[in-house]
N, C-alpha and C positions, 0 to 999 in steps of 0.2 A: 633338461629336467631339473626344478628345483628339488634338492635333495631334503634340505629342510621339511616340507611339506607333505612329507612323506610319514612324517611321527603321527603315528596314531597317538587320539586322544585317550583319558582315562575310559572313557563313555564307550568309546569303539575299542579297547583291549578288552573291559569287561563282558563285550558280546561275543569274545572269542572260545572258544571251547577250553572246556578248565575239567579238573577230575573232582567227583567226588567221593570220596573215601568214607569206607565205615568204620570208623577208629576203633571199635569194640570189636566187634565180630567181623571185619573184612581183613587183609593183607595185614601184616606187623608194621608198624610204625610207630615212627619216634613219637608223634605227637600225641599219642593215647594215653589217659590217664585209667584209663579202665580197660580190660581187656577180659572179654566174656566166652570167644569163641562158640557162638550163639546155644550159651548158658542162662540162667536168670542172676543178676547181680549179686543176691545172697546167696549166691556159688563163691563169690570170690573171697577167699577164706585168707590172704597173702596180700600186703602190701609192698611192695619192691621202692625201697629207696635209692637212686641211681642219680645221677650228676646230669647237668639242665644237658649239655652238648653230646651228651654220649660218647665222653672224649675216653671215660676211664674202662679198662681192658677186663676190670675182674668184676664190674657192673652188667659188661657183656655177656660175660659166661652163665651169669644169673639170669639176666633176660635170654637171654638163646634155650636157658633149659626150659624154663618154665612157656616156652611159647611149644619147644617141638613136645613137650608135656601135656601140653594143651588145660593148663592150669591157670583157670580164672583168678586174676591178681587186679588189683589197684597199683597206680605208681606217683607218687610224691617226687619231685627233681630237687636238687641240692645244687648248690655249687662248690664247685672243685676249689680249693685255694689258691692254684696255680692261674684262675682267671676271677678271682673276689670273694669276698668273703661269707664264710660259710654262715646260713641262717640261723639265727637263735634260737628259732623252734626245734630246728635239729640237732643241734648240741645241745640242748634239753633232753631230748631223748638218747642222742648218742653219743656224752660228752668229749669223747674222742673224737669224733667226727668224721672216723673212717666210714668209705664207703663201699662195695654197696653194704647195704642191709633190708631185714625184713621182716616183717611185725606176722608173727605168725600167734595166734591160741595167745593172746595180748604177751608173747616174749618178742624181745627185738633181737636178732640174732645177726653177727657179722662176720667178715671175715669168707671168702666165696666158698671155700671148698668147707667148711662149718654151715651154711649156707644153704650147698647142697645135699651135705647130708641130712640135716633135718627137714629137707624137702623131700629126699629118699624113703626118708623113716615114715612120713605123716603119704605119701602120697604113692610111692614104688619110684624103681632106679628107670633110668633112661635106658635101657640098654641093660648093660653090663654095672652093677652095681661100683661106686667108688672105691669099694672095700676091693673087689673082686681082686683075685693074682695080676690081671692080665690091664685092668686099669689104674691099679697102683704101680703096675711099670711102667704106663704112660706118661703116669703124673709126674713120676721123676726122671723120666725121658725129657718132659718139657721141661723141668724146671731146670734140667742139663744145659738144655738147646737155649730156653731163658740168658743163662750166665753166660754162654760163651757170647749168646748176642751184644747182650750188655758191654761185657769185656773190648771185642770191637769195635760198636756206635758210639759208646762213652769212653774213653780211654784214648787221651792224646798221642799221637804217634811220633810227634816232635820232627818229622823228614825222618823218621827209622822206618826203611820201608821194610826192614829184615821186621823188624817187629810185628808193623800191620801186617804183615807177608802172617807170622806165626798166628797171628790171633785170627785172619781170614780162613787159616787151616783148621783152625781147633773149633770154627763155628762148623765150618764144610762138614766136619768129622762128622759129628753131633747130625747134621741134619740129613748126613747120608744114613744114619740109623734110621730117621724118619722117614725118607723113600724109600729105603729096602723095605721097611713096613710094609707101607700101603703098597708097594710091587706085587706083595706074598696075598694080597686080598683078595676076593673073588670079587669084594664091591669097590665100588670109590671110597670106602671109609675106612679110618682105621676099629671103627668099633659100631657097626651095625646097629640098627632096631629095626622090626616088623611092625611098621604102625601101619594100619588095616589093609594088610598086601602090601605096601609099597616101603619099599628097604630105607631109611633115614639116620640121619646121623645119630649116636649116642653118644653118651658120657664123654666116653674116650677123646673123641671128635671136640668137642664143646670145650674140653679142654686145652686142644691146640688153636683152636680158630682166634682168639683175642690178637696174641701175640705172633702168631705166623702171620696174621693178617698186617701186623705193625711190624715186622723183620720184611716181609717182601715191601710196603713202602719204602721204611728208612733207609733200608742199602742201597734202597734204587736213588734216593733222592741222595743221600749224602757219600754213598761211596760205589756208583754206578755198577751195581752187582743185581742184577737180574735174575732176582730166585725162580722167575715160571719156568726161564727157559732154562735154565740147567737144570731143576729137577721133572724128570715127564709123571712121576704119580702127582707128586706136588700139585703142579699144576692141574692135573685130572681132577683131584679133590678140591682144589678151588675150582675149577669149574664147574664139576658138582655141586655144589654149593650154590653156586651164583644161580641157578638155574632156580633154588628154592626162596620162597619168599619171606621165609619165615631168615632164614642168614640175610639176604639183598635187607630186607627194612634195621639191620644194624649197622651192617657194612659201613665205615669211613673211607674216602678217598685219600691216595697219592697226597695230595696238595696238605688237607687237614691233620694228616699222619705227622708228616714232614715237621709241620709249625707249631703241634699240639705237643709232640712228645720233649721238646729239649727241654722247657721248667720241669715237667715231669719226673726227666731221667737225670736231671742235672745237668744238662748239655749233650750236644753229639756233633760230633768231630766229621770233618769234609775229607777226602781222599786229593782232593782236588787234582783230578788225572782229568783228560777230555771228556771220556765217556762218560764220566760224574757228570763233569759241569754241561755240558747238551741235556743230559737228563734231568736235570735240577732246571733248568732254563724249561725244559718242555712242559715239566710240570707246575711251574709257575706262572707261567701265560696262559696254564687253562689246558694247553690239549692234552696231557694227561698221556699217559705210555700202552692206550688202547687197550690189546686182550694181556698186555701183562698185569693191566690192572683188573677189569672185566671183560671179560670172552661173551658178554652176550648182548654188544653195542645196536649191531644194525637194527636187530626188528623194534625196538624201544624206543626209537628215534623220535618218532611222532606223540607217543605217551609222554616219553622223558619232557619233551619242551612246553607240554598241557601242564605239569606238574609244576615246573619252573615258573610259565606263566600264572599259574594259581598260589602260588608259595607269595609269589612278590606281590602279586596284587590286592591278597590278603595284609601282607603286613604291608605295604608302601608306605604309611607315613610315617609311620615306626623306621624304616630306611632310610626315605629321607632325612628326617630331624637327627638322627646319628651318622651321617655321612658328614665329612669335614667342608664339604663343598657349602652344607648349609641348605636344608628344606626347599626351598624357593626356587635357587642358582639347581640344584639336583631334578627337577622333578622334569626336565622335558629330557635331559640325558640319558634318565632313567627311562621314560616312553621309548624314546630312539633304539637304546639297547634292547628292550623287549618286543619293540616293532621289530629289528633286525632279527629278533629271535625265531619268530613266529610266521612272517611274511618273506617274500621274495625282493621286496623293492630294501632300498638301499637309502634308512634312514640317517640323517648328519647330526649329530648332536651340536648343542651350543658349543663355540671356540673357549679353551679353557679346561673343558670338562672331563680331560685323560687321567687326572688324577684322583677324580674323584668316583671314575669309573674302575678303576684301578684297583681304587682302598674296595671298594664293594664286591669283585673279581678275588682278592687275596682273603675276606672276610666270609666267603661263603663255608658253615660249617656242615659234614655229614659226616651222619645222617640226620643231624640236629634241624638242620632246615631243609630237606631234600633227599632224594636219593642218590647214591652217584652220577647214574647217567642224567640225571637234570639238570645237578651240578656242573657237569662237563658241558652239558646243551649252553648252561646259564653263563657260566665265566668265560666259555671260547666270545657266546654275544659282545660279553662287557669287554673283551679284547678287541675283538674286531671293531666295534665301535669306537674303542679309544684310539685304537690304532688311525683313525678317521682324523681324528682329533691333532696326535701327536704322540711324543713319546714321552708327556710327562709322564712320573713315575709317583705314585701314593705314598704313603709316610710309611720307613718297614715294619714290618711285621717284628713284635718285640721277639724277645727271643730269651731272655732271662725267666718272662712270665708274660703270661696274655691277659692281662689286664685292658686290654682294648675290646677283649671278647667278654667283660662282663658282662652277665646278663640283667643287671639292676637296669643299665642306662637303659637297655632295650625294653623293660619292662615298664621305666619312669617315662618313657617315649609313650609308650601304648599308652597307657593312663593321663598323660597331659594332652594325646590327642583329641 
């Protein structure tokens, strides 16, 4: 069997089943610039300023309320510093440049938890008001659980293991307050709402999800510490979670975690023990650490690789012209990889083509382009295909800043296509 001739054409992927999403009123997702939840548009009283990649943690907490709020918004994207330079419109408006923000009653207001509460004020609390006793000790519960993480992931241990040894305790401490919480609850949540019968997260909740969801990456990736499974509420609250649609259309993966946060945090430090480095290896080639990342892979399988296939073939020549392989040399590797996605035969990309399959595999950002389990459907393909290929390997991933993930080129790509 020629393997070659296995690649489907552009003509034959496009006749394959693809999703169509209603970015307004259907599922949360990243790509919506309007969101109505089937409201009339001069409903949406709220602009949400938030970063193109949805890489930043306290842009989250602002999208996550305002969607389980079910508060018609607009959303304008920025970009972060840590991947190019912030837009002139925007520093017009927010000359600091902090993000997120939100143009409310024509004020711009920033800073998240300033944020929320003037969303409290004009609209009612999620739950448990911010002010409330019991969600002012959350907030400073995380911002506890915050430092000690920081302390850890940033903080070189020089071979002091007595040191990493103290600073792994002083984060445990901290996050064994957070599961004897959620242990004492009668729901999956640390702070409840009743939206119309069915129990949902509030406030409280909204406020752990950014960064609990970036501590169970980072430790898995950089210092092979596996928060699902030592904590069991923990992990019950992300699972919960995952189940809902309105968390799954924010949600970043392992992989994006890992390579978004070091410009961010200023760096993060390897443990460099076995279990680290298998972990950091599994999530790099794509398979990703299963239910310690999401618990609800299996039945998604066949949606997940619809989504992947529509993500790419929507943008492909924006792909193409920014992959290093170069537009032309890319465009049948690329078929092959999404043939292999989506079919059962066993397409062979051109010889050469591992690393440029590679750079595309290590590039994929979520929930910026994807959702996790597409992502995972998507990067295992571009593995297995390269793997066909060889073991070259793609240029690394920076690591001081991701300036490789500006979004201009990818925008100057759409527009000279």
């Amino acid at each position: 069997m020629n393997q070659a001739t296995n690649v489907l054409s552009w003509e034959e992927l496009l006749e394959l089943p693809q999703i169509d999403e209603d970015r307004a009123s259907g599922k949360n997702n990243s790509h919506a610039l309007l969101r109505l939840f089937g409201q009339p548009e001069e409903n949406a009283q709220v602009t949400l300023y938030r970063d193109h990649h949805a890489w930043c943690p306290y842009c989250q907490k602002v999208w996550l309320w305002l969607e389980w709020k079910e508060i018609p918004y607009r959303i304008r994207k920025v970009t972060m510093r840590c991947y190019g330079k912030k837009e002139s419109w925007y520093l017009n408006k927010v000359p600091s440049g902090l993000l997120p923000a939100i143009e409310l009653e024509g004020k711009i207001i920033t800073e998240s938890d300033d944020i929320l509460l003037s969303l409290e004020e004009k609209f009612g609390p999620l739950a448990n008001s911010l002010l409330h006793p019991k969600t002012l000790w959350l907030r400073r519960l995380e911002r506890r659980l915050f430092r000690q993480w920081c302390i850890w992931l940033c903080s070189p241990s020089r071979n002091n293991y007595q040191e990493n040894e103290r600073r792994r305790k002083n984060f445990q401490t901290i996050l064994e307050e957070v599961e004897n919480t959620l242990s004492k609850s009668s729901t999956p949540w640390l702070d409840p709402t009743n939206n119309n019968g069915v129990l949902s997260p509030g406030s409280g909740d909204v406020i752990f999800i950014p960064y609990l969801e970036r501590m169970n990456a980072s430790l898995a990736y950089y210092k092979g510490f596996c928060l699902r499974k030592e904590y069991k509420s923990i992990n019950n609250w992300f699972s919960a979670l995952e189940k809902d649609h309105v968390y799954r259309g924010t949600q970043g993966d392992f992989h994006t975690h890992a390579h978004d946060l070091p410009p961010q945090m200023g760096g993060c430090w390897f443990d460099n023990n076995k279990k680290q480095k298998n972990i950091s290896n599994l999530i790099d080639i794509g398979k990703g650490l299963e239910e310690q990342e999401i618990s609800i892979s299996v039945k998604y399988s066949k949606e997940s690789k619809a989504e992947a296939l529509t993500r790419v073939l929507k943008h492909r020549e924006s792909i193409k012209k920014v992959n290093p392989m170069g537009r032309e040399f890319f465009d049948q590797p690329l078929r092959a990889a999404l043939t292999n996605l989506v079919t059962n035969k066993v397409a062979t990309p051109n010889k050469g083509s591992a690393a440029g399959l590679r750079y595309l595999r290590d590039r994929i950002s979520v929930p910026r382009d994807m959702t996790l389990l597409a992502a995972r459907e998507l990067r295992q393909s571009l593995e297995q295909t390269a793997q066909i290929d060889g073991n070259e390997e793609s240029s690394p991933i920076p690591f001081l800043n991701r300036f490789d993930q500006n979004p201009e080129l990818f925008l100057k790509s759409i527009r000279s296509s």
